[in-house]
Backbone as JSON, one array per atom type, in Angstrom:
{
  "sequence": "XXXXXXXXXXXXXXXXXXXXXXXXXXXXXXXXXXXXXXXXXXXXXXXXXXXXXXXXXXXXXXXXXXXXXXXXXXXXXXXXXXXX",
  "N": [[10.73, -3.21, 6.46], [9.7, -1.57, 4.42], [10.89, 0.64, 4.48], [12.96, -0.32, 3.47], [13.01, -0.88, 0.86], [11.96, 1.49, -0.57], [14.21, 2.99, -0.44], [16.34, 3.57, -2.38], [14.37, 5.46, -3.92], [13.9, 8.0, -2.63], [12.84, 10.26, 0.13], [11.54, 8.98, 2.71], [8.39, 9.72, 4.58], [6.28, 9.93, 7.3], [5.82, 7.29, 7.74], [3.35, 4.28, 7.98], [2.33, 1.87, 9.83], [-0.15, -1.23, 10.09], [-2.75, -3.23, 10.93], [-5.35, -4.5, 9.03], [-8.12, -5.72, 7.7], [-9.47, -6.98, 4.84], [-12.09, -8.22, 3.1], [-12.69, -9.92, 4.46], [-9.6, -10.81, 4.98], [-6.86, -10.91, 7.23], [-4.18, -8.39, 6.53], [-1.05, -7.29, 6.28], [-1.12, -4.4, 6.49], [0.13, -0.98, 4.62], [0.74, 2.66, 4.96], [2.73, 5.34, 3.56], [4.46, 8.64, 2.96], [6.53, 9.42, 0.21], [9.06, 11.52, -1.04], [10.54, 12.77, -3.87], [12.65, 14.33, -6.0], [11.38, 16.63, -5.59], [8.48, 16.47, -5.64], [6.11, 15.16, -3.83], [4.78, 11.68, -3.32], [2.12, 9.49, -2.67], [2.05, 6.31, -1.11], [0.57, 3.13, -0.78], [-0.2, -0.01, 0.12], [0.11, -3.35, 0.83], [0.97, -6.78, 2.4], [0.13, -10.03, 2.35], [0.11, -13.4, 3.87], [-0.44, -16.54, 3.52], [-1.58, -20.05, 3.66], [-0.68, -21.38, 0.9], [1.06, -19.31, 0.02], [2.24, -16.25, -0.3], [1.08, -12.85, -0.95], [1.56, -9.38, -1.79], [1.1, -5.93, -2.27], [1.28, -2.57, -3.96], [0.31, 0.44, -4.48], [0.92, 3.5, -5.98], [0.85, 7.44, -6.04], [0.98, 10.66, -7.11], [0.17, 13.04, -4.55], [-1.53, 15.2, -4.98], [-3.72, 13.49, -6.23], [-5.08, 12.3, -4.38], [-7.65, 11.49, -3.24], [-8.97, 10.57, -5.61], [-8.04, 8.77, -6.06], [-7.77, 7.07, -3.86], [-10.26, 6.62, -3.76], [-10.44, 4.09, -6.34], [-8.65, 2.38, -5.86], [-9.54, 1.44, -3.24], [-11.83, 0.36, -4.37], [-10.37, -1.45, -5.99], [-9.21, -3.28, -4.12], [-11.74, -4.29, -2.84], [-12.68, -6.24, -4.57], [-10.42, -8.62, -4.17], [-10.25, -11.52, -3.0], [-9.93, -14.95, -0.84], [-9.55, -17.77, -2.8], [-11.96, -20.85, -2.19]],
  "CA": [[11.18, -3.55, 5.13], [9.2, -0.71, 3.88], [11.88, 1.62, 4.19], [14.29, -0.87, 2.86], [12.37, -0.97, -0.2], [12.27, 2.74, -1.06], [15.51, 4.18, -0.21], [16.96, 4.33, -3.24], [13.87, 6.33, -4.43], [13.71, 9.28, -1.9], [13.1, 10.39, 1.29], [10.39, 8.55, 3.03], [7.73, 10.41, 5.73], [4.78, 9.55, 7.48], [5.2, 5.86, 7.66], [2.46, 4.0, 9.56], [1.76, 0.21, 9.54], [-1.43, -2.02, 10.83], [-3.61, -4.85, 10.5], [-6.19, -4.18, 8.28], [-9.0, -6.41, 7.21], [-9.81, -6.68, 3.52], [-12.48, -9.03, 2.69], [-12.0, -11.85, 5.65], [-8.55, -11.38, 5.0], [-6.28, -10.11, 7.61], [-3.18, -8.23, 5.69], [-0.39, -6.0, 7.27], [-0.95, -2.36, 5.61], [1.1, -0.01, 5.53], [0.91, 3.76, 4.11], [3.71, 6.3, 3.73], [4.76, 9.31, 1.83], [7.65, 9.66, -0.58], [9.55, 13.0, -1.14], [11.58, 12.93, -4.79], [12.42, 15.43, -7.11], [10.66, 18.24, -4.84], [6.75, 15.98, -5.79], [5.6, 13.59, -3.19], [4.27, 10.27, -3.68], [1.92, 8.61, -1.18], [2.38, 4.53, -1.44], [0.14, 2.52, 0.51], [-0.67, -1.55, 0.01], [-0.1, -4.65, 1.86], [1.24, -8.13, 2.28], [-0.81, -10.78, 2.58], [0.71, -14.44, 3.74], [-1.49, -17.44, 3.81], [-1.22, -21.06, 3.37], [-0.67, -21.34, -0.31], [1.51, -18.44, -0.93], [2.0, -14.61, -0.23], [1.16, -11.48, -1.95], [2.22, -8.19, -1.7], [0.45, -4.83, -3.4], [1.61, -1.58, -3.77], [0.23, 1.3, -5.24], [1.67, 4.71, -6.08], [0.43, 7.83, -6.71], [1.13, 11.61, -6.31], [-0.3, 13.48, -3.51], [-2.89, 15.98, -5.28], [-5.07, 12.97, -6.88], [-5.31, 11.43, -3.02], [-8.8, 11.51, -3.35], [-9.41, 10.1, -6.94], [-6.93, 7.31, -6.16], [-7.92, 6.37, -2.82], [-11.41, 5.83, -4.45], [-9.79, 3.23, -7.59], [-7.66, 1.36, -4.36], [-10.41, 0.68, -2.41], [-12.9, -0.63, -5.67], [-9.85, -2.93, -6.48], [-9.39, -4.31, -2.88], [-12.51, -4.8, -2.81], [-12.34, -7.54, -5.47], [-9.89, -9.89, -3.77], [-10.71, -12.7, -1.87], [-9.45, -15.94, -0.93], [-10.78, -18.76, -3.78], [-11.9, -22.05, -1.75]],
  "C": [[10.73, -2.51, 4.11], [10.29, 0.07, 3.28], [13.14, 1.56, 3.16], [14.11, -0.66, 1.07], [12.52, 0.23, -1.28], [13.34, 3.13, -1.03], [16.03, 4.67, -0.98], [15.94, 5.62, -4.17], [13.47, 7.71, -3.85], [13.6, 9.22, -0.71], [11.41, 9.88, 1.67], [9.83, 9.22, 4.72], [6.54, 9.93, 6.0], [4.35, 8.05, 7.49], [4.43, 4.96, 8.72], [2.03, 2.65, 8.51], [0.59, -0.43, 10.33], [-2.03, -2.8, 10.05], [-4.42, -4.03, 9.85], [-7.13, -5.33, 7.91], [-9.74, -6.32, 5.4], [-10.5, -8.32, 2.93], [-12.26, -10.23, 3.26], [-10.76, -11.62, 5.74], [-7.9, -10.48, 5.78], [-4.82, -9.81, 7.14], [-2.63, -6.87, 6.85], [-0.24, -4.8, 6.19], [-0.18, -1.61, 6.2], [0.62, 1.28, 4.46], [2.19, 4.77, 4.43], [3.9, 7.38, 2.23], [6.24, 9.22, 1.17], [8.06, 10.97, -1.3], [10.7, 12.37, -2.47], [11.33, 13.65, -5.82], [11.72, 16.46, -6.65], [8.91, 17.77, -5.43], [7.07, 15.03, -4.58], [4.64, 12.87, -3.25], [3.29, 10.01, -2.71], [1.95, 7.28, -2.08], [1.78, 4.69, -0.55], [0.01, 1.02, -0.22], [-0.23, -2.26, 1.11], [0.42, -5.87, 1.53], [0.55, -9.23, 2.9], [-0.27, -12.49, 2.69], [-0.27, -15.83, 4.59], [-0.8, -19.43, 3.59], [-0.57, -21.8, 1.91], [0.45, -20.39, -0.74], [1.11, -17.07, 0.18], [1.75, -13.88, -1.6], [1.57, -10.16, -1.17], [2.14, -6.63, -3.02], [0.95, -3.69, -3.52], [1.11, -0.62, -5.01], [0.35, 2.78, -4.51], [0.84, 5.97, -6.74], [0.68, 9.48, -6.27], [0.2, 12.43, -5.43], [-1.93, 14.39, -3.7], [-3.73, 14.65, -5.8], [-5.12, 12.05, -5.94], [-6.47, 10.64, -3.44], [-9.07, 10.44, -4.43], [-8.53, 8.67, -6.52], [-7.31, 6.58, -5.24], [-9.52, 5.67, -3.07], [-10.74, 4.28, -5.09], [-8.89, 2.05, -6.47], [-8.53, 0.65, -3.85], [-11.46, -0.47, -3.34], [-12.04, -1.47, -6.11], [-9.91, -4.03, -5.8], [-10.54, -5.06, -2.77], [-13.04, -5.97, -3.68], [-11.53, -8.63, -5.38], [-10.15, -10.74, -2.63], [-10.0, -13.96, -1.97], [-10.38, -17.31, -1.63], [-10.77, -19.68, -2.38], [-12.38, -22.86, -2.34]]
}
């Protein structure tokens, strides 16, 4: 559905999906790049479907501030959890 998602925004490379664990919670991640306008994108997040409800995250960002971004991703994830 990934793919389905992007298409109209470019050419998508590098897509790779898996379980992931984020805080107890097991969510299907996915990361991939995005080629438009001659910049590419990486996208990575996740959908998350539980008893209550799904979610579904996505963040975007171009390729040189990997680093800086993949920091700010992980310190958000790291803030969700399931209330009980």
């Amino acid at each position: 559905n990934i793919r389905e998602q992007f298409k109209d925004y470019g050419k998508i490379k590098n897509l790779r999906t898996y379980k992931k664990e984020i805080n107890e919670l097991e969510v299907n991640y996915f990361e991939c790049e995005l080629e438009y306008n001659d910049l590419v994108y990486n996208y990575q997040g996740f959908t998350y479907n539980g008893k209550g409800g799904s979610i579904e995250l996505q963040f975007g960002f171009q390729k040189e501030c990997l680093v800086q971004c993949q920091k700010l991703i992980n310190e958000f994830c790291s803030g969700i959890e399931i209330i009980k």
